[in-house]
C-alpha positions, 0 to 999 in steps of 0.5 A, a space after each residue: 413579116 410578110 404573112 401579115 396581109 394573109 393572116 389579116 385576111 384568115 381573120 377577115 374570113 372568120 368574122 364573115 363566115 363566123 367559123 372560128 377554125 380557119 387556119 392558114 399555114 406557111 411552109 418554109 418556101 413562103 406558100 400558104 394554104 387554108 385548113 378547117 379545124 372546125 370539124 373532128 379532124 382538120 380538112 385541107 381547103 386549098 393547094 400550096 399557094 404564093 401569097 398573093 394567090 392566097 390572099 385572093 384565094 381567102 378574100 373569095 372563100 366564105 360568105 361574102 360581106 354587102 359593099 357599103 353604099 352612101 346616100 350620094 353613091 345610090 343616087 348616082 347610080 339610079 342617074 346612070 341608070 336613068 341614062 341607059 
């Protein structure tokens, strides 16, 4: 099975954007593409795409979650800024 990498993706999407009607479909020859359900009739976000690209694709869409810092990656990073 290996849309499992673009369905955990889609569903990556949902809890970012907090839209719950992102959909992706897979056609026979192993393309994807991503539909909005979410409106009165569904919109087509995307061309056919091999799954790669779609996973990339869907990774870029919608709002995109902070990256998470520790202590230690803060101070590291004021260090560099220090040195420049």
């Amino acid at each position: 099975m290996r849309s499992t990498r673009a369905t955990a993706a889609v569903e990556r999407l949902k809890e970012r954007s907090g839209n719950e009607g992102y959909a992706m479909v897979r056609n026979a020859d192993e393309s994807f593409y991503l539909v909005d359900h979410s409106g009165a009739a569904p919109v087509k976000l995307c061309e056919r795409m091999p799954l790669d690209e779609f996973v990339a694709f869907v990774k870029a869409y919608g709002p995109q979650t902070p990256r998470r810092q520790t202590k230690s990656d803060i101070a590291f990073e004021k260090q560099l800024v220090k040195k420049s």
